[in-house]
N, C-alpha and C positions, 0 to 999 in steps of 0.2 A: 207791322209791329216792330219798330225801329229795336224796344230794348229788347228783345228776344230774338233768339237765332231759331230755324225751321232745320229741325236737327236731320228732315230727310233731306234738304236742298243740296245738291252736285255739282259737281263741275267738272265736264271731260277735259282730260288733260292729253293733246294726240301729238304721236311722232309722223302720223299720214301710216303706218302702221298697224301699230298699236295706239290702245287708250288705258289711260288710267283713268279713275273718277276719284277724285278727292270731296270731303267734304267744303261746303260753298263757303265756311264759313267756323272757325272752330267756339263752340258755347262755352261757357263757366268749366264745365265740367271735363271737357278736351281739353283746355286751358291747363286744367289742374295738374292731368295725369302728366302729358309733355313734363311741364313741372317738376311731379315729382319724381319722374323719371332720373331728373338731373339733380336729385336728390342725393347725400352722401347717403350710402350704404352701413349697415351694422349699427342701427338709433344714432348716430350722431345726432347731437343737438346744435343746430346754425341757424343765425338770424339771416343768413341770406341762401340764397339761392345760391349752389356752387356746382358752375358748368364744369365738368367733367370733360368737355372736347365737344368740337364744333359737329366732328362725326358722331359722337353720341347723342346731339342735340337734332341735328339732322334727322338720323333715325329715327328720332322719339317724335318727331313732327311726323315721317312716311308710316308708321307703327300706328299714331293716333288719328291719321286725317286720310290713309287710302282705306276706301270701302267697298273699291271692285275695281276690276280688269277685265280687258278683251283683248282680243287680237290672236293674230297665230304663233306670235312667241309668247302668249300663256295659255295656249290650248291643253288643256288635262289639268292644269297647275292651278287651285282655288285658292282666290285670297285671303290666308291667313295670315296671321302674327306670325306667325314659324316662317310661312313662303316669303314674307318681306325682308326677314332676316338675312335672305339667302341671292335676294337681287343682287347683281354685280352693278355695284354704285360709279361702274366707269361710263355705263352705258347714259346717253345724252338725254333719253326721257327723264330719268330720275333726278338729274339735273333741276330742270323743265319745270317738274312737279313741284321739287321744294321751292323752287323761288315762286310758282304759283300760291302756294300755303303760303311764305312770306307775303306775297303782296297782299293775298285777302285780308291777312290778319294782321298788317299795318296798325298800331296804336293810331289813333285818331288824335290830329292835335288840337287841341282846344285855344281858344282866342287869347290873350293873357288881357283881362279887363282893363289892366293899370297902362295898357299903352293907349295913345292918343288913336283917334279915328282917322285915317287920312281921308280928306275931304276935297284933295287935287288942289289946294287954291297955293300951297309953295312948293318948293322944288322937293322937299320931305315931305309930303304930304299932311305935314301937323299944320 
């Protein structure tokens, strides 16, 4: 089901360590919260979206898209909202993870119809 996401579907993220699992894939609804995350504070009213800081956009992606850890550097330590706060974001998995979340959730780019077909027969392909 291409328009739907499988909100249990995972992806281990490993340093050959440790693993984190992110979600495979973020739906409507993970979408949103990220979002609003990077929402201004105290009812502001804006037509747009206003990022707050790369680091707080970050977070709000590792906050909405990690769903479990293993390994022996989180033995005792369960993944909560609270524990992700607390990760030291110099370490190279967390790195790792956020650009894994970016790539899966890549916008999709769509054809633009009003360009020509290239059909190989000239050197531009129109």
């Amino acid at each position: 089901m291409p328009m739907f996401i499988d909100p249990n579907a995972r992806v281990a993220v490993s340093d050959g360590r440790n693993t984190v699992f992110i979600k495979a894939k973020m739906d409507a609804g993970t979408r949103a919260a990220v979002e609003d995350a990077m929402r201004p504070t105290g009812g502001e009213v804006v037509e747009d979206i206003v990022i707050r800081g790369l680091g707080s956009y970050r977070l709000a992606l590792l906050v909405h898209n990690v769903v479990a850890w293993e390994g022996p550097d989180f033995e005792g330590v369960p993944c909560t909202r609270a524990n992700l706060l607390r990760v030291d974001p110099t370490e190279p998995i967390w790195a790792e993870v956020a650009d894994q979340i970016g790539i899966r959730n890549k916008p999709r780019v769509s054809p633009d119809p009003n360009l020509a077909t290239p059909t190989g027969g000239s050197a531009d392909g129109a």
